[in-house]
N, C-alpha and C positions, 0 to 999 in steps of 0.2 A: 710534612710541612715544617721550615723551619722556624724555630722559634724567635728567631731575633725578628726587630722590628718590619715590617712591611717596608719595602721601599714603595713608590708610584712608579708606573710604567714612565709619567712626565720627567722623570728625574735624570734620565739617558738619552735624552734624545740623541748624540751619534752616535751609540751604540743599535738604537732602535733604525737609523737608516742606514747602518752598514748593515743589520741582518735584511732589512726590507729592501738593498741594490744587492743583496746576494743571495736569496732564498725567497722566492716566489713562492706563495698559496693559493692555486689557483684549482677551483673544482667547477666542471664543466665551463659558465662564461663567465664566472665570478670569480672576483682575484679580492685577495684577503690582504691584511697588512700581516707579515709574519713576526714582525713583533707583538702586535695587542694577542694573534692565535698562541705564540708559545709562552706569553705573559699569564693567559688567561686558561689556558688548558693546562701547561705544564709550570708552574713560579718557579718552582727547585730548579729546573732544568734552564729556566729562562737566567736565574742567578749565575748557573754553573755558566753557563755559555760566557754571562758577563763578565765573570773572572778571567777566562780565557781570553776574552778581548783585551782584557787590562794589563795581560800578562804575559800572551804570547809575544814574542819577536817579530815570526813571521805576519801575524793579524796586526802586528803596531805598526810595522812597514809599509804593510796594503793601506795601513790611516792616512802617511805621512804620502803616498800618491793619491791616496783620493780627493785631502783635506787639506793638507798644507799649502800655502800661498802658491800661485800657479809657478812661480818663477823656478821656488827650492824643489817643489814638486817636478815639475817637467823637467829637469836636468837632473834630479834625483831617476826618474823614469829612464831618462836616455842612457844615463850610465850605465842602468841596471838592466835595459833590454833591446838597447837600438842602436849600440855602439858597429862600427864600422871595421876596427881592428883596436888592438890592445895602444896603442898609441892616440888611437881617438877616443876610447874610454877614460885615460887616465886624462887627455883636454876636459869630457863631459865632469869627472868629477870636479878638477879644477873649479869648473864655470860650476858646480852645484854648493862646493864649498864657498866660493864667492859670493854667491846669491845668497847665504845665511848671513852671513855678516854685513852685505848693503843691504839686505830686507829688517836684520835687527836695528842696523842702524837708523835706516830710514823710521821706523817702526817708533824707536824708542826718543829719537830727539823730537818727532812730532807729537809723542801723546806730551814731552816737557814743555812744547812750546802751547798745545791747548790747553794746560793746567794751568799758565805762565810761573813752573819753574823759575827760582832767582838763580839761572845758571850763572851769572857774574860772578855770585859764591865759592862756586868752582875755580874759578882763577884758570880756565882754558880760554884760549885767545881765538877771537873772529875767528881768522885765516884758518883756524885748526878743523872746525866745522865742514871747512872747504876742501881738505885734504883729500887727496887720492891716496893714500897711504891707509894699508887695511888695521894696521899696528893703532893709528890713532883714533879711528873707527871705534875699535875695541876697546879702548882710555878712555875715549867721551860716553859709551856705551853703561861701564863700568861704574866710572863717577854719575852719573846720574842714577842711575840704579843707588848706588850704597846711597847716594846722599837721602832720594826718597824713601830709602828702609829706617836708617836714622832718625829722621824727621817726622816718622812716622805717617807719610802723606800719602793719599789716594794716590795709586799709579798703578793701572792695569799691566804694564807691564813688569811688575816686579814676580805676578803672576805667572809670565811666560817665560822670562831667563832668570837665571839666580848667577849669583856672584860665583860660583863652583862651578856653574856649565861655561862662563866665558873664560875661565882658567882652561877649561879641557880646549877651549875653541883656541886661544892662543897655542897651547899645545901642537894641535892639526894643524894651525898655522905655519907652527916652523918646519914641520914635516912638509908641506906643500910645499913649501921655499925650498926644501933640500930635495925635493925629486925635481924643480922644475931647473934647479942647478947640478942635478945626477950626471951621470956620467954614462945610464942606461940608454942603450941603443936595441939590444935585441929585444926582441918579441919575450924571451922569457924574462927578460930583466923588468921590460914592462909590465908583465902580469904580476910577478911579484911585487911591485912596488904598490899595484891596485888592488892587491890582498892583503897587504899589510894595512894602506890606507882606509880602504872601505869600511872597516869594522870600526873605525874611530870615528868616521863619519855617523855611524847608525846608534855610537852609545852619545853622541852631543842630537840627536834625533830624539832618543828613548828621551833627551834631558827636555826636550825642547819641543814634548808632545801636544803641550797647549797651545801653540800655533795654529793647531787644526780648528781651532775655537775663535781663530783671527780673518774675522770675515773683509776680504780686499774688493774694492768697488769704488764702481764709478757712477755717478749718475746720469740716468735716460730719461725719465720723462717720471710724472707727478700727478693723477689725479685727486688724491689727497695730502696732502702735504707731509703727516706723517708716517706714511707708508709709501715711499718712494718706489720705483721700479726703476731696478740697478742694477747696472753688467758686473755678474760676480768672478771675478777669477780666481779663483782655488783649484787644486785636482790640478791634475799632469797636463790635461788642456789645458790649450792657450787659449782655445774660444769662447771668453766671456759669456756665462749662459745669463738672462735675465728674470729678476726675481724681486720680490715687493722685500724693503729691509723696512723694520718697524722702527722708529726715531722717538727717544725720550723727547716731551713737549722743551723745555730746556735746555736740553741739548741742542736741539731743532732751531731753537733763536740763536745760539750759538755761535752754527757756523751758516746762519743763513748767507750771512752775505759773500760767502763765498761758495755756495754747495750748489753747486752746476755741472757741467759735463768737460769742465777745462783742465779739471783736477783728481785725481785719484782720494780714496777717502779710505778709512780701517776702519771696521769695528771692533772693540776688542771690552768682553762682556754687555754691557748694554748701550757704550759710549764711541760713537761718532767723532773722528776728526781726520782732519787733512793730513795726507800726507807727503805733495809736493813740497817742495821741488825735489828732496834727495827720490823719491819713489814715483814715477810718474807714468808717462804712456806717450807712444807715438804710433799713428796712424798710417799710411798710405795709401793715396787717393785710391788704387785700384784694389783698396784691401776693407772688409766688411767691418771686422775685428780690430779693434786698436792694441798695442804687445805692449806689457808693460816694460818698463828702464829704469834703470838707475843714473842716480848722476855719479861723473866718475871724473871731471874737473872742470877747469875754469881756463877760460883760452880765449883772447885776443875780443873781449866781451861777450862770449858768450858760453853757455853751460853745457858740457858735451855727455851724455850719458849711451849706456850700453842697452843695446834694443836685448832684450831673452827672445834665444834662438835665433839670433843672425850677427853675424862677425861684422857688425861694425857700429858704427860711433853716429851719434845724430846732434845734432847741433842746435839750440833753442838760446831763443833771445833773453838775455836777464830779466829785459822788461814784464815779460811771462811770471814771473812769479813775487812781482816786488812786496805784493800784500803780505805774502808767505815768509819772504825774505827779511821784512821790517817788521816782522811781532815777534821774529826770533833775533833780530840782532838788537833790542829792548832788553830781552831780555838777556844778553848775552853780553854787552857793551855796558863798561862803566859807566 
């Protein structure tokens, strides 16, 4: 038995459901949970195991399909097992690096606008907010991270990116710009270029592993108020599974008057908020599941953003998000 301090078996929970969605205990019609059995039978062995989670590459990868926001997840997936030929793998990466920088984005200007950040401070302009340009993305991302580190101010997402992983993310950045401007045509030009890029991909992943702790939803329906039942999309599905999320009382006045089913929401540690309009969802009528989007600009009044997993552009009226739109241009606007 070792001698350092005891951990609690509570103290890992996605460790304890990745061993219980991968190792079944089942003796005759009784099925065990295989965490609390190799917690409680075997602690050294449950410890080792844990190391290996935290450390392996390949077990951090399985996190980042199982766990990660369904967007960066399923195009992380496709990349890595559903590609069509070496030409449409190096598209899926494309659309999976993409998806990290509108999910940070979207991610990190909404936890500023529910803190109400004095983003005015910054000296970044409206219009900038509104850009299709992944470069400025990345600027706004940036300044508001440093500024909350400075400041010393709550902000869960200082948690999930640091100023050193958006350095490596511009990085892949410009590598993405020079393969989509290459000169590769053959098949083996393409695989190289997705073995060169791949592994840049999975060390801004290793940076970027608290995501899997960023739970994305939507809200369904309420028989008690602070324990809603809500369509969660994480994991390489796209089908929203439903599930009760527990809401600080607090927090829950918060965003009451906006926490319905019109808007996408983050959890990220115990704190609730919106995430429309850059992160959002679109439905069709003959479809069960709603897929989530990103916005990706601004056109002739209205917001056009990107469905995950289908090429093309869907279109929503400004009037859609004015709530959302007006507590961040307050704050953003001299």
């Amino acid at each position: 038995m070792t001698e350092t301090k005891k951990i609690e078996l509570v103290d890992n929970p996605d460790f304890n459901r990745w061993l219980e969605e991968n190792y079944k205990v089942e003796i005759e019609d009784y099925e065990f949970l295989s965490s609390e059995v190799l917690y409680k039978v075997r602690y050294d062995d449950y410890l080792e195991a844990l190391t290996r989670y935290n450390t392996d590459p390949k077990i951090e990868m399985s996190r980042v399909e199982a766990n990660f926001p369904s967007p960066i997840a399923y195009y992380y997936f496709q990349a890595s097992n559903n590609f069509q030929n070496e030409h449409h793998r190096l598209d899926l990466l494309k659309s999976c690096w993409e998806s990290v920088i509108f999910f940070l984005y979207g991610l990190v200007v909404a936890e500023a606008r529910h803190r109400k950040l004095p983003l005015k401070s910054l000296g970044i302009k409206w219009e900038k907010y509104w850009s299709d340009r992944l470069f400025d993305k990345l600027s706004i991302i940036e300044n508001i991270i440093d500024y909350a580190q400075k400041n010393g101010i709550v902000f869960s997402c200082c948690k999930v990116v640091q100023i050193s992983t958006l350095t490596k993310i511009r990085t892949l950045n410009q590598e993405r710009n020079g393969f989509e401007h290459s000169a590769a045509r053959t098949t083996a030009q393409q695989k190289e270029l997705y073995n060169m890029l791949f592994p840049l991909l999975e060390s801004v992943f290793k940076d970027l592993i608290e995501l899997e702790r960023v739970l994305v939803l939507r809200y369904h329906s309420a028989e008690t108020p602070l324990i809603p039942r809500c369509e969660i999309f994480n994991g390489s599905s796209l089908e929203g599974r439903k599930e009760g999320v527990i809401l600080k009382k607090d927090n829950y006045i918060q965003i009451l008057d906006h926490f319905d089913g019109n808007s996408m929401f983050a959890q990220v540690e115990d704190e609730v908020f919106c995430l429309s309009p850059f992160i959002h969802f679109f439905q069709e009528v003959h479809e069960t599941n709603p897929l989530v989007c990103f916005y990706k600009k601004e056109k002739a009044g209205q917001y056009f953003f990107e469905v995950v997993s289908k090429a093309q552009e869907k279109g929503f009226a400004k009037s859609d998000f004015t709530v959302m739109e007006n507590q961040l241009k307050t704050l953003v606007v001299p």
